[in-house]
N, C-alpha and C positions, 0 to 999 in steps of 0.2 A: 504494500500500500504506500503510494507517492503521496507525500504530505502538500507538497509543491511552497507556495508560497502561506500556506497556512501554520507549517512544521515549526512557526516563529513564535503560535500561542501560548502560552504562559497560563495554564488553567489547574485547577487544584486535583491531589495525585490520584486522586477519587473514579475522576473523570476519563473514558473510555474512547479508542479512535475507534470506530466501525464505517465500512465502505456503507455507502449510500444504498445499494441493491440489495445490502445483508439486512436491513432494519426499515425497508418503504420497497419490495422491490415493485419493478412493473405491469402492470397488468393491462392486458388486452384484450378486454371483453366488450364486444360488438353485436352487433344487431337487437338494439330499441329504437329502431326509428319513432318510434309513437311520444318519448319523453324529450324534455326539453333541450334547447341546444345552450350552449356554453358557452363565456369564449373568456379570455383573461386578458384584464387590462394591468397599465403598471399600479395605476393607481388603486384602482376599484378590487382589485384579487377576479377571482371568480365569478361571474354573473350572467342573468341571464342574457345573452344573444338580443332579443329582442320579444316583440307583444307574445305569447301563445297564439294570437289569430292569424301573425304572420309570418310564423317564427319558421314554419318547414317551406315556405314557399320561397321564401330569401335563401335557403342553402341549397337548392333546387334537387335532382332527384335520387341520387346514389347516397341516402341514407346509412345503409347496409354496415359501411365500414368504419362510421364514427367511432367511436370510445365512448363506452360508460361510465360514466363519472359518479361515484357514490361516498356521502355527506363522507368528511373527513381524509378522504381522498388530495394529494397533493398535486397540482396541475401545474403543466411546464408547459409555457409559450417558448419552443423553440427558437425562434427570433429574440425574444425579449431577454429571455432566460439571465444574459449577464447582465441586464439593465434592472432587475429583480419582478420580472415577469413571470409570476409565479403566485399561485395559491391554496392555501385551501379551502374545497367546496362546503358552500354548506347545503348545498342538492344535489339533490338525483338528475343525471342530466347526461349528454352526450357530448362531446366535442370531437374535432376532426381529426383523421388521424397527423396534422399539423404540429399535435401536442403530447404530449407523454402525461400517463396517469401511472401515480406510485400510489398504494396504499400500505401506511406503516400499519407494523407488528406493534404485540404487547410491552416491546422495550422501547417505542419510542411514542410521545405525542405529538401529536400532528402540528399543533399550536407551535408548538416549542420550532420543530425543526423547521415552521415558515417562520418564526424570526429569524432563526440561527442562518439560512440560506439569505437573510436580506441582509445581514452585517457587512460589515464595510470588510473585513478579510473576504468571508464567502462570495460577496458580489465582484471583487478583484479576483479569486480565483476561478470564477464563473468565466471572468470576460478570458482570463487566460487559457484555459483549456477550449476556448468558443472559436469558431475558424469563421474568417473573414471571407464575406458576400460582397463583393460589389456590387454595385456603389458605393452602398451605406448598410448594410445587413453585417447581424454576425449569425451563423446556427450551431445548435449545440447538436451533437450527436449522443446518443445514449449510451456507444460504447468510453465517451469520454466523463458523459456525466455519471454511470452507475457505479464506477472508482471514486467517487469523489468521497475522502473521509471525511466524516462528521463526529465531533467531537461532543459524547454524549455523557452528560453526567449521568446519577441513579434517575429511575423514572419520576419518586417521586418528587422528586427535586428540580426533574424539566415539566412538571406541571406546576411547581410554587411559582416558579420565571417566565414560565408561559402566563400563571394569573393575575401576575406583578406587572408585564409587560400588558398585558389585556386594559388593566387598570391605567396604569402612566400615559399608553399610546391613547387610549380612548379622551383621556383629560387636553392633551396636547393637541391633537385633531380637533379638539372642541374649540379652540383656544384658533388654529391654523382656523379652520371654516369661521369664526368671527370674523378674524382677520381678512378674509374674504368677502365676508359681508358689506364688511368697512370701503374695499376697494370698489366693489360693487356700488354703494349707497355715491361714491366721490367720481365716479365717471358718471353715474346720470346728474350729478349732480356740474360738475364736466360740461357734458353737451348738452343741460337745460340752458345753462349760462351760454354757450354760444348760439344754441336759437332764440334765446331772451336778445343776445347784444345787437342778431343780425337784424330784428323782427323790431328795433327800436324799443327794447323792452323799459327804457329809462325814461321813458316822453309818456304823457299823458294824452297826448290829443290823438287817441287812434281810432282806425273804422276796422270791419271787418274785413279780414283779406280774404283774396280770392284766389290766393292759391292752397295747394290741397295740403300743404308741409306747414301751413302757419293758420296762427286764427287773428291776427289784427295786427297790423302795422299802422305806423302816423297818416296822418290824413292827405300830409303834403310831399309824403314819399309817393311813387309811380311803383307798379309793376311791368316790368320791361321785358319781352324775350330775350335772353342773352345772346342770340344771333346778330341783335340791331346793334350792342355794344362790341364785340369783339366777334375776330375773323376767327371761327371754326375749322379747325382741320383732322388730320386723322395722320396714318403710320403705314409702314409696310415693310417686310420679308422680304430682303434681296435673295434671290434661289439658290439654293444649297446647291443645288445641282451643279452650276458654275462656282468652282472651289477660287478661281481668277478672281471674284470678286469678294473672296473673304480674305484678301491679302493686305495687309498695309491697312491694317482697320483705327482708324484715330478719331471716328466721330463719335463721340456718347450717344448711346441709343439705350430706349427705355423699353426692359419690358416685361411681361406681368416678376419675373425675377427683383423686382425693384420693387414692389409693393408692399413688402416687411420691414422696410424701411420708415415709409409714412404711414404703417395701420393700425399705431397709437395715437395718432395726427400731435405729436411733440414736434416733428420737424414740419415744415414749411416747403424749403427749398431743397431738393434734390443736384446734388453736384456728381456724385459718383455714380455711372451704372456696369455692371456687370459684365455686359458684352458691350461691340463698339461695330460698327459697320467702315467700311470702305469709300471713299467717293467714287470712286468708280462702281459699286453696288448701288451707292443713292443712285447714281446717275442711270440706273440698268432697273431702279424700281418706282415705284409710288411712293416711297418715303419720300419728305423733305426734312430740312433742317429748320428746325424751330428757333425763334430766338430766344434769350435769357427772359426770364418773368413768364414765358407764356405758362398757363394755366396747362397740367394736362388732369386726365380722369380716365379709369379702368373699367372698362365697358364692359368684359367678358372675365371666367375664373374668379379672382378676387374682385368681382366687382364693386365699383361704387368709392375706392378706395382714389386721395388724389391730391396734389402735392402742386409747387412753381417750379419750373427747370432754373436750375441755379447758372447754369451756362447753355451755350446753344446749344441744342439737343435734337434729334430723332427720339421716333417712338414707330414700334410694332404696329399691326393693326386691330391692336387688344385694347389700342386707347383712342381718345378723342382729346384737340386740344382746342384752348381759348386762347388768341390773341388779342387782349384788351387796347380797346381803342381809348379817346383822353374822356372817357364819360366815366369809366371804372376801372378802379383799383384791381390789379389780378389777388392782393391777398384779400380784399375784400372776397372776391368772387369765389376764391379758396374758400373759404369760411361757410360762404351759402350753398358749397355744395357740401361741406362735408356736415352740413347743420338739417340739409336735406335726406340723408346718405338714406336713412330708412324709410322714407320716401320714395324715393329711386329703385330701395333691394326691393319695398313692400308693394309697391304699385306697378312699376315699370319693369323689374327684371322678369325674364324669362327664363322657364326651366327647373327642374325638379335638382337635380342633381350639380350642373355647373349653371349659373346664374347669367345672361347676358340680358344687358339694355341696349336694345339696338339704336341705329343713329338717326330716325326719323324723330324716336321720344325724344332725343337730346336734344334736337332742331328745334325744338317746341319750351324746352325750359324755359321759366323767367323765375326771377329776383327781384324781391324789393329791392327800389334804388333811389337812396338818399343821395345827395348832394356830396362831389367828391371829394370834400374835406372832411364831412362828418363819414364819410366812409375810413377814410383812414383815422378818424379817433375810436372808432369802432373796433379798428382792428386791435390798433393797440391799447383798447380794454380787455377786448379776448387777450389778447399775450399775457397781461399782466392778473386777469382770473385765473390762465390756466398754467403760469406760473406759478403761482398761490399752491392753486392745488398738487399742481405735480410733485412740490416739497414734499406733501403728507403723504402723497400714491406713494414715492422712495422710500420714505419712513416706514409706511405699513409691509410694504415689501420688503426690508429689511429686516422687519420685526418677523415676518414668515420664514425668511432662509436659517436665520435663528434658533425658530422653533422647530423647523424640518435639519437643522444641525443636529440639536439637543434630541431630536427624537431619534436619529441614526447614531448618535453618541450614546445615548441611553441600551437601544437593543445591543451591538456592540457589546457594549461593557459588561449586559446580563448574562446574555449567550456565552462570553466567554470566560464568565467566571470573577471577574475584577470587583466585583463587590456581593454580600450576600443578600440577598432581597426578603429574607425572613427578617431584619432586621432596619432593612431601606424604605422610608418613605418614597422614595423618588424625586426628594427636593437635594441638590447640590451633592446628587450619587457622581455625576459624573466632571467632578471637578476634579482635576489637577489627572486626569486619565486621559491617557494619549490614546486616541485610537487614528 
């Protein structure tokens, strides 16, 4: 038995190496098509698949070979496996043969041995015996994982740390999903304040509006199609086919690749993209070169999503863009669409699966439009709101890496013996402990 990079633990003399197949081995028991499907997230462990009503019509017809998964049961997401894609069931259920089903024996609890596999050693020994998929995959194989030793104290003893750990992680998770809340309550609260600032939300003298995204703007604001303010344009794919015009590529070209950039709308202007195009590609396609400031927006995939070209730029034909004429500010016009955005995904986009708004709807948008100085004090009230808030989003997010620290610091330290949990509250067990 290869200890690999585990052989380093330091656990009390008590405690026992057994291979993973001697104490969970696996089972391969098939055919219930008629019970529920499975599937394993990193976060969520084991669950169901999806509804019962539509649950066998989504994995379509060769049932047959699935895996029976029954309560206690430990499940391994092949892929995920060293990412700590892994759990155990608390159903009767099936999943594909995609995944490995171990059911431990009388020497081990099930509980115990899913934290012990989530520990910061076990998940580094996971990714090392895992063999690398391109791209971006790793898979485990079972002749690598059913060697894998696991470091078992007495039984009764991995059910005190399994109910220590039950207790600690459940408090901390409570504590992480607040924290979540919190994030949750500060981005609507985020883009109320940018549709309050675009919509004139500071004046009193308003009617009702007449577009579908807002309910009253000032009385002496216009709604204007964004056509009559600024020149509309679009993108294009020089042909792969002709490799001649992917040579000497030096123009910024935007595309949907760039959307992760602005789809916490923090940034404004986009200066870097991904890929670059050719002028002799622009010249061989439908792209043009846009100038700095213009407005674009992501039409198809991530729709809806949409930033200012920080330098001249191209764009695919995934986007559409605005060039602002001297009636409107392009960050104003930023703001109105991304204040519009659910509007756009809820009314306008097409499609069950990838979402696109085609360019006729967009032909058709309009904007309140205020007077183009109170446009740009508008904007820079949004900067300075969502400034504000962005401070406390990093703060609450840092209070969560924290707590997802302290919670892989805590399993860690139980699994591996570093402190006794018959005697551990769970408050400042895992100070001054290296893991």
């Amino acid at each position: 038995m290869s200890r690999g990079a585990l052989a380093g633990i330091d656990a009390p003399a008590n405690w026992e190496w057994r291979d993973l197949w001697a104490v969970a081995p696996r089972v391969k028991e098939v055919g219930r098509p008629e019970l529920e499907a499975l599937s394993v997230y990193l976060d969520a462990g084991v669950v169901p698949r999806s509804s019962r009503s539509d649950n066998h019509n989504q994995l379509g017809e060769d049932l047959g070979r699935y895996l029976v998964v029954r309560p206690h049961d430990i499940v391994f997401n092949k892929l995920r496996t060293w990412q700590g894609g892994l759990g155990v069931s608390k159903y009767e259920g099936i999943v594909s043969p995609a995944y490995f089903v171990c059911r431990p024996d009388q020497r081990a609890d099930a509980r115990f041995l899913h934290y012990l596999l989530r520990s910061k050693p076990y998940l580094a020994e996971l990714t090392r015996i895992s063999k690398w998929m391109p791209p971006s995959q790793f898979d485990t194989s079972w002749e690598m994982l059913r060697k894998l030793p696991l470091l078992l104290p007495p039984l009764d003893e991995q059910r005190r740390i399994a109910d220590f750990l039950d207790t600690e992680i459940f408090s901390i998770d409570g504590l992480v999903d607040a924290e979540l809340r919190v994030l949750d309550r500060l981005a609507e609260r985020r883009a109320a304040g940018v549709v309050s600032a675009v919509s004139g939300g500071g004046r009193t003298d308003h009617r009702e509006s007449m577009l579908a995204w807002l309910e009253s703007i000032p009385r002496s604001w216009q709604e204007v199609r964004v056509g009559l303010l600024a020149r509309m344009g679009s993108g294009h794919t020089p042909s792969r086919s002709h490799p001649e015009w992917w040579v000497d590529c030096t123009i910024p070209w935007i595309t949907t690749g760039e959307v992760k950039q602005v789809r916490d709308d923090r940034i404004e202007d986009l200066y870097e993209t991904r890929e670059r195009i050719s002028a002799l590609g622009l010249a061989n396609s439908a792209a043009e070169i846009h100038s700095r400031g213009t407005v674009f927006l992501c039409r198809t995939a991530s729709a809806g999503y949409s930033g200012v070209m920080g330098v001249d730029m191209a764009t695919s034909q995934d986007f559409v863009t605005w060039t602002c004429g001297p009636r409107l500010n392009p960050y104003y016009l930023l703001w109105c669409l991304r204040a519009m955005r659910p509007d756009l995904l809820g009314r306008l986009a097409m499609g069950s699966t990838h979402k696109t708004i085609y360019v006729p709807d967009l032909q058709m948008l309009r904007i309140p439009l205020p007077p183009l100085e109170e446009q740009g004090r508008i904007v820079e009230a949004i900067r300075q709101q969502n400034a504000r808030i962005d401070v406390l989003v990093d703060k609450v997010r840092r209070q969560i890496d924290l707590l997802k620290e302290r919670r892989q610091a805590l399993i860690t330290a139980a699994v591996t013996g570093q402190f006794d949990v018959s005697t551990a509250s769970g408050r400042n067990v895992t100070e001054g402990i290296t893991v």
